[in-house]
C-alpha positions in Angstrom: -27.9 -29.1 -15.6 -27.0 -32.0 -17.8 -23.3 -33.5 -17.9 -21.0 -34.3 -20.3 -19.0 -37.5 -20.5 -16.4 -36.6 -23.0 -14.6 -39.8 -24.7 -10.9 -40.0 -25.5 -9.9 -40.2 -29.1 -7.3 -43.1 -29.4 -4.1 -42.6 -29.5 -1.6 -43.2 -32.6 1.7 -44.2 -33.4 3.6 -44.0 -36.3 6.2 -47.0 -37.0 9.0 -46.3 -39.8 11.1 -49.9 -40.5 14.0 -50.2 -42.7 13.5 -53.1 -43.6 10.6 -54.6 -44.8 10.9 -58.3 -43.7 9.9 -56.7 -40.3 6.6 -55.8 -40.6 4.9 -59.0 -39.7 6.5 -60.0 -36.8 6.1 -56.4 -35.1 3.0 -56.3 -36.7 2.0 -59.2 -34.6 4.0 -58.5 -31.4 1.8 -55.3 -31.3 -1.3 -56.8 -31.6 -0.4 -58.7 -28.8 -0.1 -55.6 -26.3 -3.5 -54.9 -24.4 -5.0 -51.7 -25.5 -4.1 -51.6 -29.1 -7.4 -51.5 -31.4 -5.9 -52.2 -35.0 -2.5 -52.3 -36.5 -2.5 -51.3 -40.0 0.6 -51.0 -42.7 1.2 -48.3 -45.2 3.6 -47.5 -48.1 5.2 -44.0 -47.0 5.5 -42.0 -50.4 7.5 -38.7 -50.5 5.4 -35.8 -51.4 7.0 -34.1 -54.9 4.6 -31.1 -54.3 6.8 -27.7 -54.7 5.0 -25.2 -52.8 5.2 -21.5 -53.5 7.9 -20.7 -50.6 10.4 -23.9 -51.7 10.0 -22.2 -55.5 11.4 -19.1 -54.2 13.9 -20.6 -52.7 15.1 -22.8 -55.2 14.7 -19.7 -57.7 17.1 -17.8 -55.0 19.1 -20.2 -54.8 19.8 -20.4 -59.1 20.0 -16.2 -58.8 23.1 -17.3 -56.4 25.0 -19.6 -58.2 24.6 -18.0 -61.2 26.5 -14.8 -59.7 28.6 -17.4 -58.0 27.9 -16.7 -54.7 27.7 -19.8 -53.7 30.1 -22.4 -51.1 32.1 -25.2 -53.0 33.5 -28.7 -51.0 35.7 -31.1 -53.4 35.6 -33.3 -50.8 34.0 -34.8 -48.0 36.6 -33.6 -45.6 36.4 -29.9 -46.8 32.6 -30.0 -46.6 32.9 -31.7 -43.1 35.2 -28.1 -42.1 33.1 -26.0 -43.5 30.0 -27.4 -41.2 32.4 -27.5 -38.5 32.7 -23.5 -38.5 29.6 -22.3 -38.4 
């Protein structure tokens, strides 16, 4: 009977920053760490892509507020109450 050695797959981690000037000193720090293979950077872009189930919700949500069935906050304050009682 033969055995297997299976291999782990590595590990990732996924780094947001807020600000940008960051990236090359944590870039390096983690390079810096024993056991991390590769540090790479990537632009994060939002995905526009409506799918079928945010249509019919957006659609609902049109049906609504044209019948006017719908919550209105003038202010932050009111808005802040209304989230507070639910």
């Amino acid at each position: 009977m033969a055995t297997t050695t299976s291999i782990p797959k590595p590990a990732q981690m996924i780094i947001t920053l807020e600000d940008n000037a960051l990236v090359t000193d944590i870039k390096r720090a983690l390079k810096m760490i024993r056991g991390v293979a590769s540090v790479r950077v990537a632009d994060i872009r939002d995905d526009k892509t409506i799918t079928p189930a945010m249509r019919q919700s957006i659609n609902k949500a049109r049906r609504e507020y044209a019948k006017g069935e719908t919550i209105t906050c003038r202010t932050a304050e009111e808005m802040q109450r209304y989230f507070d009682s639910l």
